[in-house]
Backbone as a ProteinNet text record, in pm:
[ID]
protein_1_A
[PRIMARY]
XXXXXXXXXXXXXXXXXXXXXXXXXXXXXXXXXXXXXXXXXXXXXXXXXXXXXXXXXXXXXXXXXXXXXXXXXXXXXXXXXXXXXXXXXXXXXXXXXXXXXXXXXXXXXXXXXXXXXXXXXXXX
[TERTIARY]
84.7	0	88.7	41.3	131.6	127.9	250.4	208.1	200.5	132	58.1	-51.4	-155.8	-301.6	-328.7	-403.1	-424.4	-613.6	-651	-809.3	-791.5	-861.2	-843.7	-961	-968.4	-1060.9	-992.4	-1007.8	-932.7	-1015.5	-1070.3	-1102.6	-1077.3	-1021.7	-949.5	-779.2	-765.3	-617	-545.7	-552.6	-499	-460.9	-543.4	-553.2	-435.3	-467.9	-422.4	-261.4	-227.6	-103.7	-21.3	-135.3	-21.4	-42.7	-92	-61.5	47.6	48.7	174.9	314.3	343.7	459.2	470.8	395.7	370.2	449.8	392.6	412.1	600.5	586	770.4	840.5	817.9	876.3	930.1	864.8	906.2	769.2	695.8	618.5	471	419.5	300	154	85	1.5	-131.9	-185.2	-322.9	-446.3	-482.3	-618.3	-712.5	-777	-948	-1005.2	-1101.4	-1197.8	-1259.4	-1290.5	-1339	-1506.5	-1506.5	-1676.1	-1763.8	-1653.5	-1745.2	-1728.2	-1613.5	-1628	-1574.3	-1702.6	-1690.5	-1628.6	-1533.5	-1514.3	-1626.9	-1608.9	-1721.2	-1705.8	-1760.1	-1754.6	-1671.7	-1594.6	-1480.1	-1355.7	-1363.9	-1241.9	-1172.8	-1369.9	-1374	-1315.6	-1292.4	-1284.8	-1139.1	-1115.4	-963.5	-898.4	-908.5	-845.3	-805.8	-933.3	-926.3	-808.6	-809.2	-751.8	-620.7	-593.7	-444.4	-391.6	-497.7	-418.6	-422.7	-473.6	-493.9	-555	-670.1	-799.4	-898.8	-965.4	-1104.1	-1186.9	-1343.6	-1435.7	-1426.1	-1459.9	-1488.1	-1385.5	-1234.3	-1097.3	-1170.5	-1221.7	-1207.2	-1325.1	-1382.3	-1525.5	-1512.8	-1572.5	-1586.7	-1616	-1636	-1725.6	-1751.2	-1680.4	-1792.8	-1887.6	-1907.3	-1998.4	-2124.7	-2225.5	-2350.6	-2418.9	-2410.7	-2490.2	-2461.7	-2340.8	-2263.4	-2329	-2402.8	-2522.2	-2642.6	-2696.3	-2801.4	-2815.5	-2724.8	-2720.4	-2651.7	-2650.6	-2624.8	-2521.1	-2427.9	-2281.9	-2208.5	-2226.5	-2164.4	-2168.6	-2296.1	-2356.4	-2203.6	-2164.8	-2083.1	-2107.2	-2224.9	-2306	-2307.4	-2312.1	-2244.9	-2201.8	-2242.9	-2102.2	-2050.6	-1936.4	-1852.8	-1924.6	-2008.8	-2075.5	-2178.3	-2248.6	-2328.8	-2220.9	-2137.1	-2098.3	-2010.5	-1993.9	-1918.9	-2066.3	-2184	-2300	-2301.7	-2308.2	-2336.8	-2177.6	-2033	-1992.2	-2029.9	-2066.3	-2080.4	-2226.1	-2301.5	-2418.9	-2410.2	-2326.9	-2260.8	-2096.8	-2013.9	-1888.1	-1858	-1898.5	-1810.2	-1805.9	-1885.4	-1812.3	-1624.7	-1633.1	-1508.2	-1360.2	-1252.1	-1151.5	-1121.3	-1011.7	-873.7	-808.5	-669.6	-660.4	-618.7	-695.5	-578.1	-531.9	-371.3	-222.3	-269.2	-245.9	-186.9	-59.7	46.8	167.3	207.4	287.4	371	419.8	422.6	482.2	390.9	248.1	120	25.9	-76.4	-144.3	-241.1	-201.2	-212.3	-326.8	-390.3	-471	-385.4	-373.4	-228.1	-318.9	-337.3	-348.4	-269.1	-168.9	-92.7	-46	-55.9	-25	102.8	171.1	351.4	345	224.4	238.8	252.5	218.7	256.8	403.1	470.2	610.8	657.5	586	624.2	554.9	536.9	497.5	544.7	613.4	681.9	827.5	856.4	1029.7	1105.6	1235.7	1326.3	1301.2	1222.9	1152.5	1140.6	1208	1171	1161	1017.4	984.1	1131.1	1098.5	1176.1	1106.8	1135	1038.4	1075.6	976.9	1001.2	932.1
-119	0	124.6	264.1	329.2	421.9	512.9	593	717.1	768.9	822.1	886.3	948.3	947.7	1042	1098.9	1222.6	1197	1232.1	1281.8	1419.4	1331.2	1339.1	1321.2	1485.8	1457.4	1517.1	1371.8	1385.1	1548.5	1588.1	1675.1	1857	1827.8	1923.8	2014.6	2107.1	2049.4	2085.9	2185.5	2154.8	1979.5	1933.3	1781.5	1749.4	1733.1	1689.8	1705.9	1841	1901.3	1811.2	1805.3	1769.6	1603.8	1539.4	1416.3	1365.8	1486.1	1435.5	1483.1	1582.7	1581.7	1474.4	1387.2	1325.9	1175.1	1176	1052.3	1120	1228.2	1280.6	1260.3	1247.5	1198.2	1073	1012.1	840.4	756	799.1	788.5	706.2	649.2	589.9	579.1	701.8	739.4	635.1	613.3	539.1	711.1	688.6	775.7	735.5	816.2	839.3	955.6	891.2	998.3	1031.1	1069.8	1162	1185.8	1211.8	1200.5	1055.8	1007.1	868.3	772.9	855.4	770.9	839.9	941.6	1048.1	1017.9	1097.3	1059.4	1054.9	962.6	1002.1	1067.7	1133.4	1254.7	1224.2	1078.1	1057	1085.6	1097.6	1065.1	1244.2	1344.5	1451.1	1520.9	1490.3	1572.5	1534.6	1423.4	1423.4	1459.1	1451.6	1532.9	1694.2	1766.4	1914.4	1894.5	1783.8	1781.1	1794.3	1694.1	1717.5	1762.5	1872.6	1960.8	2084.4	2092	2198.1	2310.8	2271.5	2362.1	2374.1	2488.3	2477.8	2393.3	2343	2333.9	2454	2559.8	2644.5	2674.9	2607.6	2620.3	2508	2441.5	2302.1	2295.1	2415.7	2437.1	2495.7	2451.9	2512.2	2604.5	2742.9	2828.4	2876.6	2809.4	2842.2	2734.7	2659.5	2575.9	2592.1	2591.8	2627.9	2613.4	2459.7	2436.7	2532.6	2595.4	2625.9	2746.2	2826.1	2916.8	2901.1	2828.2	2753.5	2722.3	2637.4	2622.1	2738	2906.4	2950.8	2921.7	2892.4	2778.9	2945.7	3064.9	3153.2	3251.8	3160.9	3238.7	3266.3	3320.7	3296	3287.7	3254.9	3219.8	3062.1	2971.8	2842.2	2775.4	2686.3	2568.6	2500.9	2455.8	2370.5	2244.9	2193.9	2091.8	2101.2	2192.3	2253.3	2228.6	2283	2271.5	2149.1	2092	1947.5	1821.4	1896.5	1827.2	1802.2	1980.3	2006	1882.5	1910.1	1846.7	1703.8	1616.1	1495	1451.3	1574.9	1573.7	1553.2	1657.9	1727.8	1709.2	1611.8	1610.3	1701.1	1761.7	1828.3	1958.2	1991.1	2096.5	2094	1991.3	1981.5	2010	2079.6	2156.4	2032.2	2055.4	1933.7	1983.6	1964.4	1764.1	1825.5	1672.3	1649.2	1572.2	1605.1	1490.6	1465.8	1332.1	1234.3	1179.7	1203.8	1171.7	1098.7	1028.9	1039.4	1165.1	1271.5	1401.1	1474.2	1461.2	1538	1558.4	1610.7	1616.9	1756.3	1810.7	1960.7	1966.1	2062.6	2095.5	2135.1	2095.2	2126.9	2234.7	2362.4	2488.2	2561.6	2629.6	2540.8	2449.9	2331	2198	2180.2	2318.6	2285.8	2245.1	2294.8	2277.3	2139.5	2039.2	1883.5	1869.4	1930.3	1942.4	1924.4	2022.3	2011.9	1885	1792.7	1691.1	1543	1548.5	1475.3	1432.5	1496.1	1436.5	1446.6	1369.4	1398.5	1343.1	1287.8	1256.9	1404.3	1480.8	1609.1	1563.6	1596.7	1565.8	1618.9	1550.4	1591.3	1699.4	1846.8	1940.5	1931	1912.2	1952.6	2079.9
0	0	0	-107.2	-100.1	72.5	72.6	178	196.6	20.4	-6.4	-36.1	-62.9	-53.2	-136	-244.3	-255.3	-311.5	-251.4	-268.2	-456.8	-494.7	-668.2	-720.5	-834.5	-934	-1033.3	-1144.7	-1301.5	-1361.8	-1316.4	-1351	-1375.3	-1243.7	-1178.1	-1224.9	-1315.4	-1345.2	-1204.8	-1091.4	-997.5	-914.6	-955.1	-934.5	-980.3	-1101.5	-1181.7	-1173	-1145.6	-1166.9	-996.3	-937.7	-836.5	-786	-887	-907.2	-990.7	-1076.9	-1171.8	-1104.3	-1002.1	-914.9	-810.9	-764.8	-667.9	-796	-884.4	-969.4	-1010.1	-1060.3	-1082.1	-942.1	-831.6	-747.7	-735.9	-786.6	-815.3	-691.6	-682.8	-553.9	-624.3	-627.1	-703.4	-535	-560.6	-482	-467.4	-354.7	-346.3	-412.2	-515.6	-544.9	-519.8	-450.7	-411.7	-489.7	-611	-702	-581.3	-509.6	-389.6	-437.8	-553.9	-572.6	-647.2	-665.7	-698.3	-529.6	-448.7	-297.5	-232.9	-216	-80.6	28.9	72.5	261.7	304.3	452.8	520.4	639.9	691	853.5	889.3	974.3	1023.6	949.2	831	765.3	720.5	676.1	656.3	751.8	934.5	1060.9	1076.4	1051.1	1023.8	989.5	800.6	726.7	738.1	822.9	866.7	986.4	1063.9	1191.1	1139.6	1043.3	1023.1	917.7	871.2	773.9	846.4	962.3	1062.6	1012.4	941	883.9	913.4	913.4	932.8	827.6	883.3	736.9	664.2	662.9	596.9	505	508.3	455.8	325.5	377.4	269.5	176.1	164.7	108.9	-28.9	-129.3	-267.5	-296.9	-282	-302.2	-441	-506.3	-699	-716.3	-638.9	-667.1	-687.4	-760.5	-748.5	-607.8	-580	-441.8	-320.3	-326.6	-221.8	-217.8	-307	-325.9	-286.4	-325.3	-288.1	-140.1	-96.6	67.2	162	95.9	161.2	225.4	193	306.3	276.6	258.6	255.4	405.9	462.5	611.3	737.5	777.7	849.7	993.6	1004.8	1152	1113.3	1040.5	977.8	1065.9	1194.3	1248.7	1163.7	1189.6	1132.2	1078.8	1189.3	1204.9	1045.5	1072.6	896.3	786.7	792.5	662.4	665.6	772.2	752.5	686.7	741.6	670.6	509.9	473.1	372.8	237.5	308.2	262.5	217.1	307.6	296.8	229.1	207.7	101.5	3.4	-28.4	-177	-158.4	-223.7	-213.1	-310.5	-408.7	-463.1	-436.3	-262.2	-210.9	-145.2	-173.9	-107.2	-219.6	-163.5	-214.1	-241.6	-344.8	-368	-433.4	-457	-455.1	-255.6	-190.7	-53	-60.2	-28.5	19.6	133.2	154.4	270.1	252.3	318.8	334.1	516.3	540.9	627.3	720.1	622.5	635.9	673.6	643.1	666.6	585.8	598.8	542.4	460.1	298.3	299.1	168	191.1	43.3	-56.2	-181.6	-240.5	-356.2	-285.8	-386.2	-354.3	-444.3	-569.3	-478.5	-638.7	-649.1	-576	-599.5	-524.8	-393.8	-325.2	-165.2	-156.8	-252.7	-228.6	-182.8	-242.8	-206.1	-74.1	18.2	157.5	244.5	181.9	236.5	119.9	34.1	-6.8	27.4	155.8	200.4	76	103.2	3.2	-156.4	-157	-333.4	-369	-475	-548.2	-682.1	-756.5	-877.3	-964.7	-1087.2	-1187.1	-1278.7	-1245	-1290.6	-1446.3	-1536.3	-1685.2	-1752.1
[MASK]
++++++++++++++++++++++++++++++++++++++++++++++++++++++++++++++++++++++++++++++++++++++++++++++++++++++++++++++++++++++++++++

């Protein structure tokens, strides 16, 4: 199993971009499409825990729904919008690293870096 992680949508080129430094590292990552297999609450309160973020850090805000549900309120618990996440996953930011090293929202993709140890992609 790798001991890697990155919460991934091919969709995304931020994703995208920092899957392919993670792979230039020499490093072959476990991916989670994150919206075909949402975290669930435990995994969502974690991930904030140890990227040392708020929900509101990990929230989409161009999203349509994210309009819709008002998730712009800032009277909002955590708890709400940790709901609203696990409703709607594609409120949720990405790509997230899981490393050994920690765990970071990689916007920009470079911030993967500080959680890849001494593997440094081969920048082209």
């Amino acid at each position: 199993m790798s001991e890697i992680t990155i919460y991934h949508n091919p969709r995304c080129s931020k994703s995208r971009e920092t899957l392919e430094l993670i792979i230039q590292s020499g490093q072959e990552p476990t991916i989670i499409e994150y919206l075909k297999t949402p975290p669930d609450r435990a995994t969502l309160e974690k991930l904030l825990r140890d990227a040392r973020l708020e929900a509101r850090d990990l929230l989409r805000s161009t999203e349509d729904i994210y309009q819709q549900l008002n998730l712009e309120n800032p009277d909002l618990s955590d708890e709400a919008l940790l709901d609203a996440m696990e409703s709607h996953p594609e409120l949720i930011n990405r790509p997230i690293v899981v490393s050994p090293l920690g765990t970071r929202l990689c916007r920009p993709a470079e911030k993967v870096l500080e959680i890849l140890g001494n593997a440094t992609p081969s920048l082209k």
